[in-house]
C-alpha positions in Angstrom: -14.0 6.9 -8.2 -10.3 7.2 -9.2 -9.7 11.4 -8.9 -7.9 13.1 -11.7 -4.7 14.5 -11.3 -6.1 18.2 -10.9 -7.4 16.7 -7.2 -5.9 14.6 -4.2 -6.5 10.5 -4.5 -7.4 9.1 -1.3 -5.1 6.9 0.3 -5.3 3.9 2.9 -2.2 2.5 3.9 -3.2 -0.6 5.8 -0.4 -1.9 7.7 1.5 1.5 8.9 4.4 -0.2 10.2 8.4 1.2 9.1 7.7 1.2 5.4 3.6 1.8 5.6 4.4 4.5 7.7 7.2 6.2 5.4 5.1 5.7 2.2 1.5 7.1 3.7 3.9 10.0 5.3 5.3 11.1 1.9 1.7 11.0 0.0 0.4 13.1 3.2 3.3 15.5 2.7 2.9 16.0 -1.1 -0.8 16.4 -0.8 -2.6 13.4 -1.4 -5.6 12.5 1.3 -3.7 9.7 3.4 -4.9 7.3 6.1 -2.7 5.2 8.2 -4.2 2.2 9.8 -1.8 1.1 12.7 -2.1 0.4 16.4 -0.5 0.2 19.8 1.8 3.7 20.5 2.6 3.5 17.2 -0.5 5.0 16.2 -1.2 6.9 19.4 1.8 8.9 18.6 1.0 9.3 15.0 -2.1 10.5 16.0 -0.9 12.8 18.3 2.4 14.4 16.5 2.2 13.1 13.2 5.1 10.9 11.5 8.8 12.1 11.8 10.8 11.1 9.2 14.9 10.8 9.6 16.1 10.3 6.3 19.3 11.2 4.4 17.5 12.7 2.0 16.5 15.2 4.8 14.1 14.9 8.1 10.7 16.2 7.9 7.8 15.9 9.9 4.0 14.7 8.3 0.5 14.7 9.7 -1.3 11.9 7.4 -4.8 10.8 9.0 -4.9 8.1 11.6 -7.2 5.2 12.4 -7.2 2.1 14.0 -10.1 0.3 11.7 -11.4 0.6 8.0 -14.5 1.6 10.0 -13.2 5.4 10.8 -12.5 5.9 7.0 -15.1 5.5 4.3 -14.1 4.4 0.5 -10.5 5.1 -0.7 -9.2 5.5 -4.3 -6.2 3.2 -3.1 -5.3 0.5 -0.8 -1.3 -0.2 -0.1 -1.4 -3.4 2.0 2.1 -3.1 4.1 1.0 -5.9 6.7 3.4 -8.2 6.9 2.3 -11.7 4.3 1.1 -14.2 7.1 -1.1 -11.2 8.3 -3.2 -11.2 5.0 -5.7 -13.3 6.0 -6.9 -11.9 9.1 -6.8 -8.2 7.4 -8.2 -9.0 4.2 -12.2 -9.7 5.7 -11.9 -5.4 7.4 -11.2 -4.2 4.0 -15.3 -4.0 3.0 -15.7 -0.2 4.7 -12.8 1.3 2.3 -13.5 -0.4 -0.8 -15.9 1.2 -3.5 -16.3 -0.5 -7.0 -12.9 1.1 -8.1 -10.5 1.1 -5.7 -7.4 -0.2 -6.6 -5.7 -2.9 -3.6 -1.6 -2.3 -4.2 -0.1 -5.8 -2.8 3.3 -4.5 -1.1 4.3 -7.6 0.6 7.5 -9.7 1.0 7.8 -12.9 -0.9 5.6 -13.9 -3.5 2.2 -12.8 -3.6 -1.2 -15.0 -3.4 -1.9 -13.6 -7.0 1.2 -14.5 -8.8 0.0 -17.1 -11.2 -3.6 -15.6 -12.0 -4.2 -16.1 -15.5 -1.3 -17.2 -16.4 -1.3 -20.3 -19.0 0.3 -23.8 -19.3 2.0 -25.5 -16.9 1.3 -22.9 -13.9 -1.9 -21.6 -15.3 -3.9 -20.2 -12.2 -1.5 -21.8 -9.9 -2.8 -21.6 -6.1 -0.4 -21.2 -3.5 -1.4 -23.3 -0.3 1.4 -21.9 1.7 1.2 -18.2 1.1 -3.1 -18.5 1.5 -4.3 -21.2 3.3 -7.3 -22.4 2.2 -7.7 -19.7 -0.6 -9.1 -17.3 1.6 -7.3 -14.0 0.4 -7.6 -15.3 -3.5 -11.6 -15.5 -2.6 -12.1 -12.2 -0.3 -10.0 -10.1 -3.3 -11.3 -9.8 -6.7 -8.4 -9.4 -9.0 -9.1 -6.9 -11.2 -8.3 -4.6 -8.1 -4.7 -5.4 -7.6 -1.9 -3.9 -8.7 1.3 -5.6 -7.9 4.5 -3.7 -5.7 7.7 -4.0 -5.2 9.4 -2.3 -2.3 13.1 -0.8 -2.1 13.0 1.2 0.5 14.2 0.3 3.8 13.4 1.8 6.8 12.3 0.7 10.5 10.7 2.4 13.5 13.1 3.7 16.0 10.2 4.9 18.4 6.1 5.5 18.4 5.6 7.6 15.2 9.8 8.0 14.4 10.8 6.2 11.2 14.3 6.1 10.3 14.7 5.5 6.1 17.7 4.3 5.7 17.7 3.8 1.6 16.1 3.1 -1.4 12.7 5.4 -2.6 11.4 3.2 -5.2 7.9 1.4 -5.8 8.1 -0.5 -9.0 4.1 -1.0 -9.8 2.1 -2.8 -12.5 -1.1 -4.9 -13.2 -1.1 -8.4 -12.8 -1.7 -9.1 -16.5 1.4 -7.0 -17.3 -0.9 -4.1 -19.3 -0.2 -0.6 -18.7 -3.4 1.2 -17.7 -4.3 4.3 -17.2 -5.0 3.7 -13.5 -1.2 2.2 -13.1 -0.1 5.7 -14.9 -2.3 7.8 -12.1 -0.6 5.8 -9.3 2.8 6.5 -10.7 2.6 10.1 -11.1 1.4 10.2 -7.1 4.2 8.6 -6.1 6.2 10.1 -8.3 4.7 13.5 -6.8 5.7 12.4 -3.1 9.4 11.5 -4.6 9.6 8.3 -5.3 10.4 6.6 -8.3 7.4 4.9 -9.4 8.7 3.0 -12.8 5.2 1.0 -14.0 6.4 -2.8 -14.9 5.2 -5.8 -17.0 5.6 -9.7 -15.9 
C-alpha cells in the first residue's frame, strides 16, 4: 500500500547502474526506504561503503539498502526499472517477490518503451512493438495499470565500484500512460521532488 507523505515509500531501484544508482542514492539520502538491486563490485562496494556521489551540485556520500535479487526485499511501494531496454525481458519474470497489488513499476528506459501505444486509438491503437519485446513477453508479465512512464535527464556514469560521477541534469519527468494526473503520479513527484529533483508530472 502506497504510504502517505507523513511516512517513507519504499523504493526498489532495479537496475543500480550510473543513473539507478544516483537516483536510489538521493531517495536514501532524503529519507525514503531505498533498495538497490545491482551486482558484481558494483554492489559489493555499495554494500560495503554505501554510494558516493561527485556531483557539481556537491559530493555526498548515501547508504541506500543493497541486494542482489527481489528475493532479499519483500513488496515495494515503487519499482524504477534502470536496466538497460534489451535487459527487460530477462528482469521482468524476478519482479513477483517485490510486487504487492499497488506498487507502481516506473519505466526509465532509453528509447521507446514496450507500452507506448497502449490504449491508444486509430491508426496505432494498441500498437505492439516486436523489436523493443520480442514475442510480447514484457507487455504479458506487466499489467499496465502499474506503470508510470519516465523520462531521464540526468547523466552520470560509474567511475569505480559504488563512485558515481553526475555530471548534469536532475530531472525525472513522470506521468501515467493514459496521460491522467493521479494522485499516485502527485505522491511520486513530491518524493522526488524531496530528494532534489525536479519531478514535473506530464501528459502524452
Amino acid at each position: 500500500v502506497l504510504q502517505s507523505e507523513a511516512n517513507p515509500m519504499k523504493f526498489a531501484i532495479y537496475g543500480a547502474g550510473a543513473i539507478g544508482a544516483f537516483l536510489g542514492a538521493k531517495l536514501a539520502l532524503s529519507g525514503q526506504e531505498t533498495t538497490l538491486i545491482a551486482r558484481g563490485p558494483h554492489l559489493d562496494a555499495m554494500r560495503t561503503a554505501g554510494v558516493k556521489v561527485l556531483s557539481p551540485d556537491g559530493d555526498f556520500r548515501a547508504y541506500p539498502k543493497v541486494a542482489e535479487t527481489t528475493d532479499e526485499i519483500g513488496p515495494v511501494d515503487v519499482v524504477f526499472l534502470t536496466v538497460k531496454a534489451h535487459s527487460l525481458a530477462e528482469v521482468v519474470p524476478t519482479l513477483a517477490p517485490i510486487l504487492d497489488k499497488e506498487t507502481i513499476i516506473v519505466s526509465a528506459q532509453n528509447g521507446i518503451p514496450w507500452w507506448y501505444f497502449h490504449g491508444t486509438v486509430g491508426e496505432w491503437g494498441n500498437l505492439h512493438l516486436e523489436s523493443v519485446d520480442p514475442g510480447g513477453r514484457i507487455a504479458r508479465a506487466i499489467d499496465p495499470a502499474r506503470i508510470i512512464g519516465c523520462i531521464v535527464y540526468p547523466s552520470s556514469l560509474i567511475v569505480e565500484p559504488g563512485v558515481i560521477r553526475h555530471t548534469e541534469g536532475n530531472r525525472f519527468a513522470i506521468g501515467e500512460i493514459d496521460g491522467t494526473v493521479t494522485e499516485r503520479c502527485k505522491r511520486l513527484s513530491s518524493a522526488l521532488i524531496n530528494a532534489g529533483f525536479k519531478a514535473p508530472i506530464r501528459s502524452r
